[in-house]
Residue, then its C-alpha position, 0 to 999 in steps of 0.5 A: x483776761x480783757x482789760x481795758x487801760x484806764x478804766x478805774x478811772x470810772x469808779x474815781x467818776x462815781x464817786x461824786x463826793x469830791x470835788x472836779x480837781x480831785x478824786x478819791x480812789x475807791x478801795x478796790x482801786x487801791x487794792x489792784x494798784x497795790x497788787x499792780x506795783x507787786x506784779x510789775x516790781x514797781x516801787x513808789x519812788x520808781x513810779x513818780x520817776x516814770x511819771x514825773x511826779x513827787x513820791x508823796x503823789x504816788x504815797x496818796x494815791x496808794x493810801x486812797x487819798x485824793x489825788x488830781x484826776x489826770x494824775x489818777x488817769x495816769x496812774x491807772x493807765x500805767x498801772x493797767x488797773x481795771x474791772x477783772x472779769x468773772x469766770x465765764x464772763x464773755x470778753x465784753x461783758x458788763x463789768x460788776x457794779x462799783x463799790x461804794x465810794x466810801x474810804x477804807x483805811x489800808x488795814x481793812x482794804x480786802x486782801x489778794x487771793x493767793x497766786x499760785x507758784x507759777x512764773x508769769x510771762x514779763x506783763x505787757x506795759x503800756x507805756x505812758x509817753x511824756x506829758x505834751x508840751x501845750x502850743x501856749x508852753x511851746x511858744x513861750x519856750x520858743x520866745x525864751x530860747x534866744x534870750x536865755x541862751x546869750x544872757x546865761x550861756x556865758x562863764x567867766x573865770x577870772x582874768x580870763x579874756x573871755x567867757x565860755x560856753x557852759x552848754x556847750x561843755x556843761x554835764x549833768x551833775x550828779x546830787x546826793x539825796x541822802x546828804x554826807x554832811x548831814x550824817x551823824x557819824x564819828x571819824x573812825x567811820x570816816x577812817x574806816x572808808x579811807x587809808x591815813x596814810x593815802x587819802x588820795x583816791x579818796x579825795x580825788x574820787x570825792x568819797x572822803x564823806x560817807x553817804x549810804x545811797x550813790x548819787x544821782x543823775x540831777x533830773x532824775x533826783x529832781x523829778x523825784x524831788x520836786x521841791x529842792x535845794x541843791x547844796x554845794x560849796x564854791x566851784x561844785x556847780x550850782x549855777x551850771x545845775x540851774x542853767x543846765x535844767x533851765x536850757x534842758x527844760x527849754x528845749x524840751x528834753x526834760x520836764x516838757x510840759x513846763x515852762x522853765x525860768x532861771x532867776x537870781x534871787x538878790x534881783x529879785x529881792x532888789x527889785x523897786x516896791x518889793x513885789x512877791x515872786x508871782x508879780x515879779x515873774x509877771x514884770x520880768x517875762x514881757x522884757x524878756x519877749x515872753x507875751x505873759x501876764x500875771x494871771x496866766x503865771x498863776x494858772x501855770x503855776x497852779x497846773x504844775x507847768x512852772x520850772x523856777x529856778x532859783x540861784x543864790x540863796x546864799x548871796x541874799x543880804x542877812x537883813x532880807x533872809x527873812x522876807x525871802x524865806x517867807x516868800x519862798x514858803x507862801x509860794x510853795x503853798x500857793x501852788x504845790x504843783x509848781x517845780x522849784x529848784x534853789x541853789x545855794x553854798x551851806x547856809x544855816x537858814x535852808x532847813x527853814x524852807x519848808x517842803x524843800x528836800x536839801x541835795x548836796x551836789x556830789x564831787x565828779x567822778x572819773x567818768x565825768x571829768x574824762x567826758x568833761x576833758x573830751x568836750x571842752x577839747x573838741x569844743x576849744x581846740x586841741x581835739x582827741x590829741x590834746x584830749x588823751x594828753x590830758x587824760x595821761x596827766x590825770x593819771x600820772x599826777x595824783x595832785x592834778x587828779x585831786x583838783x579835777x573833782x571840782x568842776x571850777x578847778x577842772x575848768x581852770x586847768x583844762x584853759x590852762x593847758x589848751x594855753x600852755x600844752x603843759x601843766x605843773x602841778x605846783x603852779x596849778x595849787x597856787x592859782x586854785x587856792x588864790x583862786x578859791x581864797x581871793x580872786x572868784x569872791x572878788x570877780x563877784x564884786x559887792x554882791x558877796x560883801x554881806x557874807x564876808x564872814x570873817x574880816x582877816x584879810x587874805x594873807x592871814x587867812x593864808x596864816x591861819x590856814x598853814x598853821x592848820x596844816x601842819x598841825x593835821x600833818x604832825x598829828x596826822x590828822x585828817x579829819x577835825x571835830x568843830x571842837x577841836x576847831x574851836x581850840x586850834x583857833x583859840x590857841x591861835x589867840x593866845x600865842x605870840x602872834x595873837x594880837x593879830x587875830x584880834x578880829x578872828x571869831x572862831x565860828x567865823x573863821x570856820x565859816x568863812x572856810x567852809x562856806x565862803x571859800x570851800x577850802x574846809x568841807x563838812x564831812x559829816x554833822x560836826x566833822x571838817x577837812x580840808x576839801x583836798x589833801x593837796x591843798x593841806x600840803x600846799x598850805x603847810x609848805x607856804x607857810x614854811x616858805x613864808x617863815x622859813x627865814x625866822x625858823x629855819x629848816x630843823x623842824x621841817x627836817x624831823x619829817x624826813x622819811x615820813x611820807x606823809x610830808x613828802x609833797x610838802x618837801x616837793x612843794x617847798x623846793x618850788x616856792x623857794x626863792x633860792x632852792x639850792x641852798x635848802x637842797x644842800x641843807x636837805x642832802x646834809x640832814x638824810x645823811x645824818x640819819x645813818x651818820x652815827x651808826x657804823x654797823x648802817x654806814x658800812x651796809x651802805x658802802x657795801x651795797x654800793x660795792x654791788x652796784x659797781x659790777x652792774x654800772x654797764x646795764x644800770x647807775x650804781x645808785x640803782x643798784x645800792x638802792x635795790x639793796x637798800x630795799x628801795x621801791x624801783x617806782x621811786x628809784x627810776x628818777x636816778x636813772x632817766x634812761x632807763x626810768x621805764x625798765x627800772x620802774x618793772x624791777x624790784x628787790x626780791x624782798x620788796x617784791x614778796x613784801x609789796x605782793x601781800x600788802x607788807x611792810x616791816x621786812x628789811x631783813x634779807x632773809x627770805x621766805x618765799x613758801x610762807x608768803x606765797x602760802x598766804x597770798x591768797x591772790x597769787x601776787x607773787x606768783x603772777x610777778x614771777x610769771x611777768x618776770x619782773x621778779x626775776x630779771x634783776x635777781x637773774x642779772x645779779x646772780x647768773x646761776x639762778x637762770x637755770x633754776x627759775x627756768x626750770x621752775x617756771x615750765x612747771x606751773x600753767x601761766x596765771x594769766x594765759x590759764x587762770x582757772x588751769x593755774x587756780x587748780x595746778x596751784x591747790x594741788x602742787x603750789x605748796x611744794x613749788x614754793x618750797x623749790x623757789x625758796x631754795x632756788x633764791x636762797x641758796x646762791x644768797x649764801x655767798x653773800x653777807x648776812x646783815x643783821x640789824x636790830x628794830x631802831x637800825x631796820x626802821x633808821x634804814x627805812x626812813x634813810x630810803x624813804x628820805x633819799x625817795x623825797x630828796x630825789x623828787x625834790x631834785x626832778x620836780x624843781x625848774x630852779x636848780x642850778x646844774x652844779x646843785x643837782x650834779x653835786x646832790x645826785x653824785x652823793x646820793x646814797x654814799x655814806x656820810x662820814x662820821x660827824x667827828x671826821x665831818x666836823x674835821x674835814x670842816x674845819 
């Protein structure tokens, strides 16, 4: 078949009805390009983004609507549509006279003839190279660099001594087009994608929101939305995006045929005798070295070869709201060709910007913070070794991976160790949350003033967000519906500390949170949360420091063995001014967990007998922890020496119970046929072959060497053999489960069977769970006098005496 690119672009010619600009594709035309897109797999957000051109354009032309004569050239062109030959035709042949150029409605457009069930070879493309920069665009470009690059390169944190390179760092962002915050769903959809009891990934990962489509790569979300708001909360990135573009458009690397310029909206807006943007743009790019005038801007804007974007649609004075929406909205209609992109922090008055589609910047994911790591590093300093140490820490600290999502806090904290070559935890939540509450609006000068959305000063903000926090931890709540807000705000009026919130309005507290501050993200339509789990901590144990010597610490110490309140003890220990004092008062309240119970107390002094026989390989705390059920990954800190060969060890209950996603065992009775039986993924079986089951049970009990031994020359080797496993497994894995079982029960027969009722088993478990919270506490803070941990650390895990021998030995 002989065809020739481009030549539908005859029958638009033919047609003659329309006018020079705009042609109207005949039916047949549209016809083949239906058929085109079927053949060639191509969708119509696919072919805009080939093209560089809005969907609705390619929508148009597919309906046989008027479209531009180059953008039908291209399509024709891309689309390889052309007159089909007749049977029998010789290759140059003329081709069949052109239909009318009357418009057919899709339904009455002629139908394709069946193809037959044949496999066609990958059709020949003919690609389309981008669109040429004019040598008009070229030297604009060219006379722009130099001054764009000194007055936009910069970024300053505050009190930093200096600004840094945004595009020497800078990555390009990903956006949402279908927008989380915007959904309409319930809390139990966002519980759904989340564990309550471990928010962490998902905080870090930023997908506590739910979105239906992935993110996408900013240039190509904006070159399919020609006409965009990008939405994002303090410290997400939005003026990075424009200027990122800005340079990326200037240097030809995308949308080349434009000519980019990046504008703050409030100069332009504050700009004498209030021009509209066209004169605006006509008086700024002549001080900027750009030979320009005010019609040339018109016949770029008019050809499409205008790139504005736009910066701090947020930061407009309310008053002036009004005459910017209507301006944005005239030049949008004036020029539908022209790319316009607008940053802005969620504002009420974006959806009044008409043909403008709302992008939400989307939280980095681990590729791009480790990508981000790696270049900050080799452009400051520090290079690969600096770089991998910090990727280490990331791994290592859930709180410090949390806060990398948000570029500002990432940025923050890489400076922060290039300075230090260390990084706590504790001291980077206490500058990221100033830093977010007070000291960023404050670097902004009066500029933000208008939107100053609650007039609390800082320290009640504070107030009010710890009173927050701890009310989400007691209920264990996560995610709050603006309703409920509403009440918590107004129960904050009505309590005893009520008359100073007088000037508090709850919708513009919840403002201030969320817009102002990003320490509140909607997560979906009417559904908040605090923008990090680390942050709620954090708020939770400063207001308990702060109110600590009124209260006390018994509330606080109800909370002991929940693991949800664990980093607020962490946190706490490192605020306080005197931490020995609330360890001591720690120590003395996870005693009496178990003070009352005989039957717990005397299990206690028991496992700690076991402990004694193994004092020359590990801490006789080690070992009563292992007895006591203690995970061995909380349980290394006892025993730095041996921390790492520790942390590979786990009670043989806690091992079976961890492999199938359990909980509720502290029975030392074992059935390890049943629970292999039911791990579907052969945890356990793959433990026992990296013998870290059975290295302590061998210690402990010498005779089971033999019979694990023996056992494991049974089986294929999971790993080194999966599918050899998989199969010897379906066919004999029942009956070797049976022969372990026996092999561990059995010497368990000399030693002494406790039984304990539920309030005991769940007593016991809180009693290890606290102890876990005492010793992180212990490690994690710098402030601790040696004779407050050594009198803490020997203690650990020993049994309290009964409250009536206490209160003797007391007195």
């Amino acid at each position: 078949m002989n065809r020739t690119p481009g030549m539908g672009l005859s029958k638009f010619q033919q047609g003659g009805t329309m006018a020079a600009k705009l042609v109207r594709p005949p039916a047949e035309v549209v016809t083949q390009a239906h058929q085109a897109m079927t053949r060639y797999n191509y969708t119509p957000e696919s072919l805009a983004a080939k093209l560089q051109v809005a969907t609705e354009t390619v929508t148009q032309f597919l309906a046989g609507e008027p479209v531009e004569t180059t953008l039908a050239t291209q399509f024709c062109r891309v689309l390889q549509l052309g007159p089909k030959p007749k049977a029998g035709d010789a290759p140059n042949s003329s081709a069949v006279p052109p239909q009318p150029p009357t418009v057919l409605p899709q339904s009455a457009a002629p139908e394709p003839p069946p193809q037959p069930p044949t496999v066609l070879p990958e059709p020949e493309v003919l690609e389309v190279p981008p669109l040429a920069r004019s040598e008009e665009v070229d030297r604009w470009c060219a006379q722009l660099l130099p001054v764009f690059t000194p007055l936009c390169d910069g970024v300053r944190l505050p009190d930093a001594p200096r600004p840094f390179s945004l595009l020497a760092i800078a990555l390009e962002p990903l956006l949402y087009e279908d927008p989380p915050s915007q959904q309409r769903l319930e809390i139990v959809d966002l519980l759904e994608a989340c564990h309550p009891e471990n928010l962490t990934p998902f905080h870090a990962e930023g997908s506590l929101s739910v979105s239906e489509l992935p993110p996408r790569l900013a240039r190509q979300a904006l070159a399919h939305h020609p006409r965009a708001i990008a939405i994002g909360c303090l410290g997400t990135g939005k003026t990075s995006l424009l200027r990122w573009i800005t340079y990326q458009c200037l240097t030809g690397q995308w949308l080349p045929q434009c000519l980019p310029i990046y504008l703050s909206l409030v100069d332009w807006l504050d700009a004498p005798g209030q021009p509209d943007l066209l004169t605006y743009l006509a008086h700024t790019l002549p001080r900027l070295g750009v030979t320009i005038d005010a019609p040339t801007c018109e016949r770029l804007g008019h050809a499409g070869h205008l790139l504005l974007a736009l910066d701090g649609l947020d930061e407009v004075a309310p008053d002036a709201v009004p005459r910017l929406l209507q301006e944005l909205n005239y030049f949008g209609a004036r020029f539908p060709h022209c790319h316009l992109v607008v940053a802005s922090r969620p504002v009420p008055y974006t959806n009044q910007l008409r043909s403008f589609v709302e992008l939400e910047l989307a939280p980095w994911e681990k590729p791009q913070i480790q990508a981000f790591v790696q270049r900050w590093f080799e452009v400051y300093g520090g290079g690969a070794v600096e770089s991998e140490a910090f990727g280490e820490l990331l791994k290592r600290d859930r709180c410090i991976a949390e806060m990398s999502a948000l570029p500002l806090l990432l940025t923050l904290m890489c400076s922060t160790y290039h300075k230090r070559s260390r990084l706590f935890a504790i001291d980077m939540l206490r500058e990221g949350f100033d830093l977010l509450l007070e000291r960023w609006e404050a670097s902004k000068g009066d500029r933000r003033s208008y939107h100053r959305l609650s007039d609390l000063p800082a320290t009640q903000k504070k107030d009010v967000l710890g009173r927050l926090a701890i009310h989400a931890l007691e209920s264990q709540t996560f995610f709050f519906e603006e309703v409920q807000l509403e009440v918590f705000w107004h129960g904050l009026l009505r309590g005893p500390e009520g008359l100073e919130y007088q000037l508090l309005a709850g919708s513009h507290l919840l403002g201030s949170f969320h817009v102002q501050h990003g320490l509140l993200r909607l997560r979906a339509k009417g559904i908040y949360s605090y923008s990090h789990l680390c942050f709620q901590e954090y708020a939770a144990a400063k207001h308990i420091a702060l109110h600590s010597a009124t209260e006390g610490y018994q509330k606080l110490f109800h909370h002991l063995g929940n693991l949800s309140w664990r980093n607020v003890f962490v946190y706490l220990t490192n605020m306080l001014g005197d931490p020995d004092r609330f360890l001591h008062a720690m120590k003395e309240a996870v005693d009496g967990l178990i003070q009352d119970d005989r039957h717990l107390r005397q299990y206690v002094a028991w496992a700690g007998e076991q402990g004694q026989t193994l004092r020359q390989v590990y801490k006789p705390t080690a070992i009563t922890a292992m007895y006591l059920d203690i995970d061995f990954e909380k349980a290394r800190l006892l025993d730095r020496a041996r921390a790492v060969e520790i942390a590979h060890e786990r009670a043989l209950e806690r091992a079976r119970q961890r492999s199938l996603g359990e909980d509720d065992g502290m029975d030392t009775q074992i059935d390890i046929g049943n629970a292999m039986r039911r791990a579907v993924d052969f945890d356990l079986a793959k433990d026992f072959f990296r013998r870290r089951i059975c290295n302590l049970a061998r210690l402990m009990e010498a005779k089971l060497d033999s019979r694990l031994t023996w056992l494991g020359v049974q089986a294929p080797h999971p790993e080194r053999e999966k599918q050899k496993f998989i199969q010897w497994w379906e066919q004999r894995g029942e009956e070797w489960a049976k022969r372990l079982r026996e092999a561990i029960v059995q010497p368990r027969k000399t030693i002494k069977d406790w039984e304990f009722t539920k309030p005991q088993l769940e007593a016991l478990r809180r009693y290890h769970d606290a102890n876990a919270q005492l010793v992180e506490c212990l490690n994690s803070c710098r402030r601790l006098q040696a004779e407050t941990r050594y009198a803490i650390e020997s203690t650990l895990l020993v049994p309290p005496l009964p409250k009536t021998e206490s209160a003797k030995i007391k007195r």
